[in-house]
C-alpha positions in Angstrom: 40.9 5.5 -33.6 39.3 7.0 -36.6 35.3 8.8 -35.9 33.9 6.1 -38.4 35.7 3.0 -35.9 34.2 5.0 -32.5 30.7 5.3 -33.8 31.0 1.4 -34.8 32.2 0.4 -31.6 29.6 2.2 -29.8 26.4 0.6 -28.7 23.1 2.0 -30.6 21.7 4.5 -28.8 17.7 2.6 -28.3 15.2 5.0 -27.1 14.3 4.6 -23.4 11.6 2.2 -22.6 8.7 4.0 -21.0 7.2 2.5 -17.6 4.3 4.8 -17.8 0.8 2.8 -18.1 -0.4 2.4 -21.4 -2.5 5.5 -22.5 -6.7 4.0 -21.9 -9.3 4.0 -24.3 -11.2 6.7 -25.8 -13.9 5.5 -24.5 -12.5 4.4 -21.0 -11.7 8.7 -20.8 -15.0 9.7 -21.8 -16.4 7.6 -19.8 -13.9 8.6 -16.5 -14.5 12.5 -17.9 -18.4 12.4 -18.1 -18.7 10.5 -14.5 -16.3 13.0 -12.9 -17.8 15.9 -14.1 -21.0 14.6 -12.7 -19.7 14.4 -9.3 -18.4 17.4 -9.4 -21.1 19.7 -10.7 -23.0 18.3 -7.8 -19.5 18.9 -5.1 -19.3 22.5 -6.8 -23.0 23.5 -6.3 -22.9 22.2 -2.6 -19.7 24.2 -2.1 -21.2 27.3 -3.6 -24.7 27.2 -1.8 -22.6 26.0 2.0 -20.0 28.9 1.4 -17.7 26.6 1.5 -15.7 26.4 -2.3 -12.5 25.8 -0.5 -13.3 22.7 0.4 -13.6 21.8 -3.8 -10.4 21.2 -4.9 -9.3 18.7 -3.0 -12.5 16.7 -4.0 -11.9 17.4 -7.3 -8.8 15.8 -7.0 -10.4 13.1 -5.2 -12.8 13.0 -7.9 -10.2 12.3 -10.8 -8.2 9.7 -8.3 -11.4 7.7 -8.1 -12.6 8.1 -11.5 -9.5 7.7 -13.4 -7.7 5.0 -11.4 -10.7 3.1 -9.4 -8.7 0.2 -8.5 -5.6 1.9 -6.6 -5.5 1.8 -3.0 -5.5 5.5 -2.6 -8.6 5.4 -4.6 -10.6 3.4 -2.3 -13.5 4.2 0.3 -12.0 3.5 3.3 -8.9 6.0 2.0 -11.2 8.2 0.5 -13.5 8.7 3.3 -11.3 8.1 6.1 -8.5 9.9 5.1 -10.6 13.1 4.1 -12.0 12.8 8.0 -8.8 12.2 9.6 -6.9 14.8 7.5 -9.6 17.4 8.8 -9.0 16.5 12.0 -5.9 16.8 12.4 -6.4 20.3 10.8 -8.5 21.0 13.4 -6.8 19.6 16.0 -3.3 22.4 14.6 -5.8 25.0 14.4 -6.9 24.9 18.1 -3.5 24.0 19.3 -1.6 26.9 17.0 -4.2 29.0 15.1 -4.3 29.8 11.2 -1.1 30.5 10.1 0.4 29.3 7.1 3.4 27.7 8.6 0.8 25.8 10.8 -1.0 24.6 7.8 1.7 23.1 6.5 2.7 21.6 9.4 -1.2 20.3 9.5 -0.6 18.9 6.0 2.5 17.2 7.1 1.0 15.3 10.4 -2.5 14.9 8.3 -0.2 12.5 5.8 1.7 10.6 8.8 -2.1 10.0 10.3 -3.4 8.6 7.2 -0.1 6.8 6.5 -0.6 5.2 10.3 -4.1 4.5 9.7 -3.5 2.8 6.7 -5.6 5.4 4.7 -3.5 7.6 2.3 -5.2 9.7 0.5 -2.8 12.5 -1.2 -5.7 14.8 -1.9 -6.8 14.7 1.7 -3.9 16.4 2.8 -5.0 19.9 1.4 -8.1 19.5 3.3 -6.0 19.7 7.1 -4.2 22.7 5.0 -8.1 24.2 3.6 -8.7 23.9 7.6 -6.2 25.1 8.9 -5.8 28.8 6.5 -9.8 29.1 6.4 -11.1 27.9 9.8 -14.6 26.5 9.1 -16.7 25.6 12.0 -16.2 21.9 12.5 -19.9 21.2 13.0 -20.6 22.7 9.2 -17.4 21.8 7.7 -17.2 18.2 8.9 -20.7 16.5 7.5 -20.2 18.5 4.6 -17.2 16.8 4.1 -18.3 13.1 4.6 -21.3 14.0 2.2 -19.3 15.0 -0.2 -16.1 11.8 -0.1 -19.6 9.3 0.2 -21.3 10.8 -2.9 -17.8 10.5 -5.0 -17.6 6.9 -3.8 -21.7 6.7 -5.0 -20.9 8.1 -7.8 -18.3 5.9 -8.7 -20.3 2.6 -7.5 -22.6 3.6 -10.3 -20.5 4.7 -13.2 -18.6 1.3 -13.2 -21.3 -0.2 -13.2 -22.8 1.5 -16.0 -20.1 0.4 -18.4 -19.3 -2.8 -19.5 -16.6 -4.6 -19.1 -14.7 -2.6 -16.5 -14.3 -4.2 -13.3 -17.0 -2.8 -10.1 -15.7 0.1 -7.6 -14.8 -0.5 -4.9 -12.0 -3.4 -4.5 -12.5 -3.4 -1.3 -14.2 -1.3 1.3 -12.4 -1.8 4.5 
C-alpha cells in the first residue's frame, strides 16, 4: 500500500473534545476574585494578630472552593464548617495519641478525609488543617474557635457576595 492510499484510509485525526467546564465570565472572575480577597484579608489579619498563619492556607483554599464553585457539595457549610472541625479533631485526637511527627500528620490527614467522607462532609482543604495540627500543635482551646470563626465568616462572606451580583444563583444550596 502506497503512503498516499494509508493516509486516505486513515480516519482524521479530530482534536480531543475537552470535558473541562467552560471558562466563566470576566465578570463572574472578578467578581469570585474581589469577594475572595475580601475574606481573606480579613482570615490573614486574624492569623497574623492570633499567631496563628498556619492555619491560612487551608482557608485560603477553602476560600477559592467557595467562591469560585459555590454550588459544589464540597463547597457547602455544612462541609465547610464541619469538615474544618472534624478534620481538627482528628488532628488532635493523632497528636495526643502519637505526638507531632510528620508521619503522624499524614496519617492525621489520611483518617481526617475517611472522617469527613463518613460524615458526609468532604472538604479537601480541611484535610491540611488535621496535618497544620498535627506538625504545629496549637492549643485546642485557641486553635479551635479560631477555626469555626474563620469557615463561618467565609460562608458569610459568600452569603453576601452572591447576593450582591445579579443573576447568579444564592449560597448556600443547602445548609445541612
Amino acid at each position: 500500500m502506497s503512503t498516499d492510499q494509508a493516509t486516505r484510509s486513515r480516519p482524521a485525526l479530530r482534536p480531543p473534545v475537552s470535558r473541562a467546564p467552560a471558562s466563566p465570565s470576566l465578570g463572574t472572575m472578578l467578581h469570585a476574585t474581589t469577594s475572595s480577597i475580601s475574606v481573606l484579608l480579613l482570615i490573614v489579619a486574624a492569623g497574623a494578630l492570633l499567631h496563628q498563619p498556619m492555619l491560612v492556607p487551608p482557608l485560603a483554599a477553602s476560600a477559592a472552593l467557595v467562591h469560585s464553585t459555590p454550588a459544589l457539595p464540597l463547597a457547602q457549610p455544612r462541609s465547610l464548617v464541619g469538615g474544618h472541625l472534624l478534620a481538627a479533631l482528628t488532628g488532635f485526637a493523632v497528636l495526643a495519641v502519637l505526638g507531632s511527627a510528620t508521619w503522624a500528620a499524614a496519617l492525621a490527614g489520611g483518617l481526617a478525609l475517611a472522617v469527613m467522607m463518613l460524615s458526609r462532609t468532604q472538604h479537601t482543604p480541611a484535610v491540611a488543617t488535621a496535618v497544620i495540627v498535627v506538625l504545629q500543635a496549637p492549643r485546642p482551646a485557641r486553635f479551635l474557635p479560631l477555626l469555626l470563626a474563620a469557615t463561618v465568616l467565609i460562608v458569610l462572606a459568600a452569603m453576601a457576595a452572591t447576593r450582591a451580583k445579579r443573576g447568579v444563583p444564592a449560597y448556600p444550596s443547602y445548609w445541612w
